[in-house]
C-alpha positions as CSV (number, residue, x, y, z in Angstrom):
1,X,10.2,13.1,7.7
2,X,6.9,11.7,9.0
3,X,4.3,11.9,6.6
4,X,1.9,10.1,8.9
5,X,2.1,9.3,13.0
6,X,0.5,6.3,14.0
7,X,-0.7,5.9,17.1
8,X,1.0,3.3,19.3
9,X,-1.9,1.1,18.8
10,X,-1.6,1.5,15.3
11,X,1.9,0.4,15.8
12,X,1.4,-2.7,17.6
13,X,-1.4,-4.0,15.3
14,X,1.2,-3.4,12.5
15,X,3.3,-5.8,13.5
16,X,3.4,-9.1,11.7
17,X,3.0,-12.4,13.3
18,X,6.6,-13.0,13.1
19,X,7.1,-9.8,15.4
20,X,8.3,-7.4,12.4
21,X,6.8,-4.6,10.4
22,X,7.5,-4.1,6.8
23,X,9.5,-2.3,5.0
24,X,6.9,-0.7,2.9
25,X,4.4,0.2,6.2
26,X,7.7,1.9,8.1
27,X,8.1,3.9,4.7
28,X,4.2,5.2,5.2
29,X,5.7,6.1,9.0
30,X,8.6,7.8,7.5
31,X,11.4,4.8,8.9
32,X,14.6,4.6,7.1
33,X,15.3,0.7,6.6
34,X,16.7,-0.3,8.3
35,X,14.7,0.7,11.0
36,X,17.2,2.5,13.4
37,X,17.5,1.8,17.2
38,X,14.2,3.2,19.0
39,X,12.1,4.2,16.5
40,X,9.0,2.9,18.2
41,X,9.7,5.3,20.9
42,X,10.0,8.3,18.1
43,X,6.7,7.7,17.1
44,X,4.8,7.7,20.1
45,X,7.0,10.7,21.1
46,X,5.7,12.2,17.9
47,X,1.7,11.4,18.0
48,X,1.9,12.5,21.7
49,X,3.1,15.9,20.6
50,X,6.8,16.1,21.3
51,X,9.3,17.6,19.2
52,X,11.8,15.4,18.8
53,X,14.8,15.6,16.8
54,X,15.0,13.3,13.0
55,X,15.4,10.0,13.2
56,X,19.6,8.9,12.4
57,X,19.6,7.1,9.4
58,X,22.3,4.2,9.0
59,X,24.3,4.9,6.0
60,X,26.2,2.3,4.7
61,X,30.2,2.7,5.1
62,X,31.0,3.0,1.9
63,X,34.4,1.1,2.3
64,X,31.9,-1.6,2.8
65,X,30.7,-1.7,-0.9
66,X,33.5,-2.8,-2.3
């Protein structure tokens, strides 16, 4: 869920100079971390109004824990 929708602007000047954004600023967005494929594109989708469907959120196999 998106607890705040940042304009794509906001977006952009997020971004660190290594071309990331943090863990802790996609949490205020409401990004699962990882960040899953096109979540830029949810967010502007969202501030501009759209209904979109939820994010997918990568869960970890859990064969792959042990």
């Amino acid at each position: 869920m998106v607890n705040y929708v940042p304009s794509p602007d906001e977006v952009a000047a997020a971004q660190s100079p290594n071309g990331g954004w943090s863990k802790k600023q996609l949490a205020e967005w409401g990004i699962p971390w990882p960040p899953p494929k096109d979540w830029r594109a949810f967010l502007k989708a969202k501030w501009e109004g759209e209904d979109v469907a939820p994010l997918p959120r990568d869960e970890p196999d859990q064969d792959a824990l042990f």
